[in-house]
C-alpha positions in Angstrom: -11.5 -15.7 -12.6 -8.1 -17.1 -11.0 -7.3 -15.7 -7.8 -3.5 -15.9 -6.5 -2.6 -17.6 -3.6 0.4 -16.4 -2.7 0.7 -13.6 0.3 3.1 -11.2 -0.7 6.0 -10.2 1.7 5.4 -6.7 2.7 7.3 -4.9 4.6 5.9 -2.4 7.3 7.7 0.2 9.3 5.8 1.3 13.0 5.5 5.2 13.2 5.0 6.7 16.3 2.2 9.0 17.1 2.6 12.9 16.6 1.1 15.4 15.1 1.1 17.3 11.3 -0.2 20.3 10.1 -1.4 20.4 6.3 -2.0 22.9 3.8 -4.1 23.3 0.7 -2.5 26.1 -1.4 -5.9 26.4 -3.6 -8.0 27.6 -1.0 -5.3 29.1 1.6 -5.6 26.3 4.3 -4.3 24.9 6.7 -5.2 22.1 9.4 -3.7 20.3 12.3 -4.3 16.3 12.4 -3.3 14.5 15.7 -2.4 10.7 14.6 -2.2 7.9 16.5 0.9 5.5 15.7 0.4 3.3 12.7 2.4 1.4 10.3 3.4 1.3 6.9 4.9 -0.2 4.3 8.8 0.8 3.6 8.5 1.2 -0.4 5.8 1.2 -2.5 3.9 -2.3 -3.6 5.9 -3.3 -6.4 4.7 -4.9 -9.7 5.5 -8.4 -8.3 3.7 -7.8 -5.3 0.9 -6.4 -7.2 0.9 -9.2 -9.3 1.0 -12.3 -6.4 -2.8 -11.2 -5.4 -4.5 -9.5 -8.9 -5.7 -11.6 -11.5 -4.9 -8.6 -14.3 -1.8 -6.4 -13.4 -0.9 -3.5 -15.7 2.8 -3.8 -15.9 5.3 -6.2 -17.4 7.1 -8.8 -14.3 10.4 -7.8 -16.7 11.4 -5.4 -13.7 9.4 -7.2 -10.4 10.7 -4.8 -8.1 9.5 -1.4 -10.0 6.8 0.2 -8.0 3.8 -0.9 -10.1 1.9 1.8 -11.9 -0.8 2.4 -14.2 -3.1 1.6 -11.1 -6.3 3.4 -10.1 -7.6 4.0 -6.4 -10.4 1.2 -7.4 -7.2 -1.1 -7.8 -5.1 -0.2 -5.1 -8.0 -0.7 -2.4 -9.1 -3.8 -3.4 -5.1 -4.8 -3.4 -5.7 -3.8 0.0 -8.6 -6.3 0.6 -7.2 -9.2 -1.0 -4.2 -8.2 1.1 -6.1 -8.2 4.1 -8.0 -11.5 3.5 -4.5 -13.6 2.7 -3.2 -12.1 6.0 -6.5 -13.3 8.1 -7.7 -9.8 9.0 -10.6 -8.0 8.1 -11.0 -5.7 5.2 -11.0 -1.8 5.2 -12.9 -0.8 1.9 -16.4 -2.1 0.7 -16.2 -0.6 -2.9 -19.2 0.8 -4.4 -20.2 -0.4 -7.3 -20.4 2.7 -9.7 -16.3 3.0 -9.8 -16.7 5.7 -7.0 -14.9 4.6 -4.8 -15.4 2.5 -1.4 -16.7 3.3 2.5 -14.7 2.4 5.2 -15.4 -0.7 7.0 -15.6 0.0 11.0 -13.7 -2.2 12.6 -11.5 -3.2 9.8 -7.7 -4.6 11.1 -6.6 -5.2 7.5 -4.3 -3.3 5.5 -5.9 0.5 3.3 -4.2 3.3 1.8 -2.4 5.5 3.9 -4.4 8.8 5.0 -2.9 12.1 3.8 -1.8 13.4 6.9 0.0 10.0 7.7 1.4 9.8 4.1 3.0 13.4 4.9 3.9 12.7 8.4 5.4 9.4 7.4 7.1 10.9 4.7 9.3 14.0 6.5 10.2 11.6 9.5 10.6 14.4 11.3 11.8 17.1 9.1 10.4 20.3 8.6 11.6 21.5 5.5 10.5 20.7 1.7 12.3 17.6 1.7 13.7 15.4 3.8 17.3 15.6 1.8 18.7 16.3 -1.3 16.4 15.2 -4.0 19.1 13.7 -6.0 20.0 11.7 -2.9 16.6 10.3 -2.1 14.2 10.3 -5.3 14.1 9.4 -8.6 12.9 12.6 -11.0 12.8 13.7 -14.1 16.6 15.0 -14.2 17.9 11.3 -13.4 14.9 9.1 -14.0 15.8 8.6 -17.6 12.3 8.2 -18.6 10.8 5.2 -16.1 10.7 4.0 -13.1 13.5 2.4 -11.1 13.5 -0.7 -8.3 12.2 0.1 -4.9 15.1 1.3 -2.2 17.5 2.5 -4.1 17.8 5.7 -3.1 18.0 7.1 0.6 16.0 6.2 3.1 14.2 9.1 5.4 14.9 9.2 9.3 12.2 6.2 9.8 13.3 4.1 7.2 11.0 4.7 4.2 11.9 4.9 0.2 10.9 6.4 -2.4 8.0 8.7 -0.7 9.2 11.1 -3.0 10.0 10.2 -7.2 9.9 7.4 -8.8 5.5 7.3 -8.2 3.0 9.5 -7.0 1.2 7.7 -4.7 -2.5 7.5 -3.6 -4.0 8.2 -0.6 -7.3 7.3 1.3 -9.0 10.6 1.5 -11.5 12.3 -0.6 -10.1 15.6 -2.3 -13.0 18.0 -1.4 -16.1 16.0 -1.7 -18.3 19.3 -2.4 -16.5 20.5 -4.9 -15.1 17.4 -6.4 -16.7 14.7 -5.5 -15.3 10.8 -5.8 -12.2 12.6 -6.7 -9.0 11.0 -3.7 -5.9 12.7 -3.4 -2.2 11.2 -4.3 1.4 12.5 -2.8 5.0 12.4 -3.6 5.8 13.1 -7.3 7.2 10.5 -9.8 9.5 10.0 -12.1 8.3 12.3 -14.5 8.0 15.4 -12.2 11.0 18.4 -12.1 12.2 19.5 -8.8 9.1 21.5 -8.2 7.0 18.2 -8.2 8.5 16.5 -6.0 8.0 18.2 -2.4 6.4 16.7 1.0 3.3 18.9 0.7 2.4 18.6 -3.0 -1.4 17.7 -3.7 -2.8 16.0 -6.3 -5.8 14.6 -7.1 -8.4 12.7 -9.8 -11.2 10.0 -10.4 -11.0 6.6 -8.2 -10.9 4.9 -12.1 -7.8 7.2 -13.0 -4.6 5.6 -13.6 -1.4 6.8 -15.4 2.3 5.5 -15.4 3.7 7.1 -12.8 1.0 6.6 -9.6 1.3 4.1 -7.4 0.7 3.5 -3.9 2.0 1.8 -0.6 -0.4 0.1 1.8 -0.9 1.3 5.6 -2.3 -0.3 8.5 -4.1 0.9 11.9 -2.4 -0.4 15.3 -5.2 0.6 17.1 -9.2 0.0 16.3 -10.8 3.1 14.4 -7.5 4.8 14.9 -7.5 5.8 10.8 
């Protein structure tokens, strides 16, 4: 099987370190995470980038700079890997091989999935409320989606600079659900194209099977600025 050789040009914003509080709405929790500053990418991987490293990509190169979709958690962390190899650094996931999942490397400098409490903290930039602006303004959704997704960065960017956290794809996350009750199942964040207003809000939760994939989930890549900081 072909590997590609070219490194894809992904663009990472630095977030400062801080502090988020999440909340499960299923079982009536909520948690405090203190993060150390990390960085991450400014739009979602996009089916061009996706397609640069993976020998099989799910979506047509008609529209390169769509966030690619149809792409499970299996696919976005080994994305990550090959990511990390082209870039000299050392990988974050060694995947099981039942379709589980993957463990986290110690040690590893390359480029993962974002946690959930840095995909939320990343994606209010400061902000407190639901949003971090008018939806219309900043994501694409189901009332002016027309049915797909649209380029990265075309909306508004938040207060550090990232797009389309919210609409256009949900997007996965590192973390396990609730490993007791659900096992392999990894959580995903933002809403998508599809979603109404209701879906698309900074503390929505989702969550499936490391092998699911559907056409509006995606993901952006993360990276640690300091060792065992994730």
């Amino acid at each position: 099987m072909e590997q590609k050789s070219r490194l894809p040009d992904v663009h990472m914003v630095q977030i400062p370190a801080g502090v988020i509080v999440l909340r499960d709405d299923r079982i009536r929790r909520t948690w405090s995470v203190e993060l150390q500053a990390f960085a991450i990418g400014r739009y979602p991987v996009t089916r061009a980038q996706y397609a640069a490293l993976m020998p099989h990509h799910p979506s047509s190169l008609a529209t390169a700079q769509r966030p690619v979709e149809n792409v499970s958690w299996n696919d976005a962390a080994k994305f990550c890997n090959l990511l990390s190899e082209m870039a000299n650094l050392t990988a974050c996931y060694d995947m099981h091989d039942d379709d589980t999942g993957a463990a986290i490397v110690a040690g590893g400098t390359g480029y993962r999935l974002p946690t959930e409490a840095e995909w939320e903290y990343a994606c209010r930039a400061g902000s407190n409320g639901p949003r971090y602006g008018n939806l219309g303004d900043i994501a694409w959704y189901r009332e002016n989606s027309e049915g797909r997704t649209h380029d990265v960065g075309q909306k508004q960017a938040n207060q550090w600079g990232l797009y389309d956290t919210l609409g256009n794809v949900w997007e996965w996350c590192s973390d396990q659900y609730d490993p007791e009750v659900y096992g392999a199942y990894r959580l995903f964040r933002g809403g998508g194209w599809s979603d109404t207003e209701r879906g698309c809000l900074a503390t929505n939760r989702r969550r499936s099977h490391p092998t699911f994939s559907i056409d509006d989930l995606g993901f952006r890549v993360a990276r640690s600025l300091t060792p065992g900081s994730r």
